[in-house]
N, C-alpha and C positions, 0 to 999 in steps of 0.2 A: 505553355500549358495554361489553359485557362482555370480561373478560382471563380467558383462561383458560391456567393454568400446567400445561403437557405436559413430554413428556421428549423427548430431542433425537431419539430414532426417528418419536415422532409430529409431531416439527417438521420432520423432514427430508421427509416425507410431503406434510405439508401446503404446503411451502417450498421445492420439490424444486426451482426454479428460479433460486437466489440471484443478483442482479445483480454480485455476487465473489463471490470464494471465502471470501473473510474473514467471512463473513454464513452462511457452512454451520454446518449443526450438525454435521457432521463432523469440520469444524476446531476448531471451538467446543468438542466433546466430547472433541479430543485435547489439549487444555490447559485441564483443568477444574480439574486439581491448582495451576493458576497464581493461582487466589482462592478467597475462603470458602466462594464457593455460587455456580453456576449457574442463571439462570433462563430459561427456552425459554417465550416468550409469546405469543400469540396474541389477535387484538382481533377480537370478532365482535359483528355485531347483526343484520341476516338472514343474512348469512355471514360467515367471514373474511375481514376487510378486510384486516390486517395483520400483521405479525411481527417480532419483536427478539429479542436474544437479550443477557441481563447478566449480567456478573459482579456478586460484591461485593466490594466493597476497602474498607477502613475503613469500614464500614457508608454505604459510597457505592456507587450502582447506576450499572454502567460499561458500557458499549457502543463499543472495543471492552474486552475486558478482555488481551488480550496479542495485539495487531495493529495493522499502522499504522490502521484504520478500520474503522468495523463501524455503525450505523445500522438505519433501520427497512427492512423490505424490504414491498409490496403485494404480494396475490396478483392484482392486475389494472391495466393502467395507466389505467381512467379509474379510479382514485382519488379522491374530491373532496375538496377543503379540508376543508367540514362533518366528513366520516368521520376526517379526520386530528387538528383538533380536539378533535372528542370523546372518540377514542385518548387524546390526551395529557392530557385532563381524569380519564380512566380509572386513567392511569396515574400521575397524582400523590395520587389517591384510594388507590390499591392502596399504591402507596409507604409512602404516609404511617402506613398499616394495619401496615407490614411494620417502621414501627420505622424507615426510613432518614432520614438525612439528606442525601441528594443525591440527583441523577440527574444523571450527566456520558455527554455522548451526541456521536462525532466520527466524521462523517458522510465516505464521501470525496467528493474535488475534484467537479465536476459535472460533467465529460466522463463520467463512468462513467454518469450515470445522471439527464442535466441537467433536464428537466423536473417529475420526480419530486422530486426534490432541492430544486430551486428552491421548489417547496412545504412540503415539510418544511420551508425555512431560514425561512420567512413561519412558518411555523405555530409553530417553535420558538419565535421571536419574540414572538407577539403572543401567547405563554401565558406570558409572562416568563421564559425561558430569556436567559442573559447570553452574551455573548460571551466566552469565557475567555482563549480565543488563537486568532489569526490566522496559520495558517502560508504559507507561500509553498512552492505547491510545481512540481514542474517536469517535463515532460513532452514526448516528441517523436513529432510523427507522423512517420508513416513515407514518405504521400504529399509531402511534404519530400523526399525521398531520392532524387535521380533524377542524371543525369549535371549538375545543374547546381549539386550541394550544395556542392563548396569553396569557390564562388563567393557562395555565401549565407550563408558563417558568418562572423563576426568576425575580421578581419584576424591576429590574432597565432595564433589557430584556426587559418587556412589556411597559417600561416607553420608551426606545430606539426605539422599533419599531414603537408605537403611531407613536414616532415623524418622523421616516424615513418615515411613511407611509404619512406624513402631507406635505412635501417636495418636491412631484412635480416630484420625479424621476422614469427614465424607467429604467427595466429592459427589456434586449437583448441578446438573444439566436444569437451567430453568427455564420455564414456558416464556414464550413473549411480552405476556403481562404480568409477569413477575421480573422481569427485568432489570427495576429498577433497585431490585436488592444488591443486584451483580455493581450497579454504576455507581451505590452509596457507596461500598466499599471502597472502589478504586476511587473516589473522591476524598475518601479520607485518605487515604493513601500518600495520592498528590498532594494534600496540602499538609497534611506531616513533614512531608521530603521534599515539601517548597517546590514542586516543581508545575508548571500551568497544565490543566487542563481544557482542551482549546474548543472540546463538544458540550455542549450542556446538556442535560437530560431532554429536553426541549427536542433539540438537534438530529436528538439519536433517532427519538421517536418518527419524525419528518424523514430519516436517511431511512428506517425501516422500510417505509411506503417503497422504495426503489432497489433496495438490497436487501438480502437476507441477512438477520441479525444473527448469531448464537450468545447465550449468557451462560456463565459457570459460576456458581460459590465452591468455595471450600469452608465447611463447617469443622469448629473443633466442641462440641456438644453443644450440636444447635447454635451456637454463635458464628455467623460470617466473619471468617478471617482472611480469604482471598480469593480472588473474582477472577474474569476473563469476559471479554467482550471482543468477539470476533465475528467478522465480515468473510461472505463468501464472493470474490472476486472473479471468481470464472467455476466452470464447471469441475476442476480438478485441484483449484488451489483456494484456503481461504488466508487470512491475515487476521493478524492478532492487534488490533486498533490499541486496546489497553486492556492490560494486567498487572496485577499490584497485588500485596499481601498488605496487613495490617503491622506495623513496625513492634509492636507492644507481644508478638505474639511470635515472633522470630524465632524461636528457641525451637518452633515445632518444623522447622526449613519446611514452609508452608509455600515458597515457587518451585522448589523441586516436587512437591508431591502434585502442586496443579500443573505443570509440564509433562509431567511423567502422564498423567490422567487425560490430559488436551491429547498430547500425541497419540494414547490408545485410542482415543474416541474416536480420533479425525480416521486412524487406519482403519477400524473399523468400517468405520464410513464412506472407503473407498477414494478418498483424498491422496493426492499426491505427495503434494505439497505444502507446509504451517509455514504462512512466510511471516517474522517475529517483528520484521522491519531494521531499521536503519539506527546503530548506538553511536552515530555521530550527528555532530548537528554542525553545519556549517563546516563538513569535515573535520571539524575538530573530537575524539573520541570520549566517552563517557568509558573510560577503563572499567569500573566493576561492572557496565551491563554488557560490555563486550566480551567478558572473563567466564560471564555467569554462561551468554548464551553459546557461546565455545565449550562451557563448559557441560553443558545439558545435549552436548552432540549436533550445534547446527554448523551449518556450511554458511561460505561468507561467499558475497555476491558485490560489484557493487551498481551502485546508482549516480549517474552522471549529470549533474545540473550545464547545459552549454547556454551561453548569452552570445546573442550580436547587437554589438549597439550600431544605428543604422543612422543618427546623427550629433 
């Protein structure tokens, strides 16, 4: 099968239908400055079967190269094994030509794109692709959400939300150029609870131009005390990048009252699926955000980081 190296105009073309957004050469092409080199690829043999898009990072070819997931995308779903195959024979051939020493490829969860996926994860496999990490990650539908939800979540959940619901607080869907009230908060958030922040406000605004942003507060009279900043990733699913409560102000269980509010909005809105993301890092687990988000009724999925090192 032949690879043939395009530029993100003629990938967007060929690829105009990415299964997320994180697989756009849109996206792709507004954080190209984030590694050495971008490559927009295409696998054809009577036609284009396929498409990837890598960075390089240490002379390692990444897919995604600054996104929770990025992976290959078909331009058709009967796809077959054989065509995938021999893509990835193609591609450790071209690799290898190019001088690299890896090919790290993390595909998302398989509700985005379970059949397809499910292939890839076979075919990464049986061409010696390793499992590198195993994340857990966690997700809500939204057909869940009905009058019988506080009844279906974990006990101290239904005890937390009682109470956020007794407290007085609004939630607030904010305009786009209010935004940044959503992003203070969760900043302070993060640097209370020591943990990095890895978008600046900067970042956000740039990522707007190519994805659809949503911002939320949670006010407890008029004061922001917890936010949401979420991405629409495909037409039925979006992602929750970050959300965060204010530590000082915990007594009002101010994440169950903005989950409880995100999930009404989004079913509203005719959404699928809130995908929450991944409480492990490096497979290793972050116990109280995997407790919590279990605990607020989501479902666990995972995400599969596979590497070939090639010399």
């Amino acid at each position: 099968m032949e690879i043939l190296e395009v530029d993100s105009k003629t990938y967007a073309e060929v690829i105009a239908s990415p299964s997320h957004v994180f697989n756009s050469a849109a996206f792709n092409a507004l954080n190209e400055s984030k590694c050495e080199k971008v490559y927009y690829l295409l696998f054809k043999d009577s036609k284009i079967r396929l498409g990837i898009i890598f960075g390089v990072r240490n002379n390692i070819l990444t897919s995604p190269f600054s996104a929770p997931f990025g992976g290959f995308e078909s331009t058709s779903e009967d796809i077959r094994l054989q065509q995938i195959d021999t893509a990835l024979n193609s591609l450790e051939v071209w690799a290898k030509e190019k001088l690299l020493q890896g090919i790290r490829i993390v595909s998302p969860s398989f509700f985005y794109n379970e059949n397809f996926l499910n292939k890839i994860y076979n075919c990464l496999y049986r061409t010696s692709f390793v499992s590198a990490n195993i994340e857990l990650n966690y997700q809500f539908s939204t057909s869940k959400f009905d009058e019988n939800y506080s009844n279906s979540i974990w006990y101290n959940a239904k005890k937390n939300l009682k109470r956020a619901l007794q407290s007085n607080l609004t939630f607030e869907k904010l305009i786009p150029e209010k935004g940044k009230f959503a992003y203070d908060v969760i900043e302070q958030n993060r640097k209370e609870r020591g943990f990095p922040l890895r978008m600046t406000w900067e970042q956000v605004q740039e990522t707007m131009k190519v994805i659809p942003v949503d911002f939320f507060v949670v006010k407890k009279d008029e004061t922001p005390i917890g936010a949401a900043l979420i991405f629409q990733v495909t037409p039925e699913i979006v992602q929750v990048v970050y959300w965060g409560d204010l530590p000082e102000f915990a007594e009002h269980k101010t994440m169950n009252f903005l989950s409880f509010n995100v999930f009404q909005y989004y079913k509203s809105q005719g959404i699928k699926i809130i995908d929450i993301g991944p409480s492990t890092e490096n497979s290793i687990p972050n116990y109280g955000l995997c407790e919590f988000k279990e605990s607020i009724g989501c479902d666990i999925s995972i995400k599969t980081e596979f590497y070939k090192k090639l010399n």
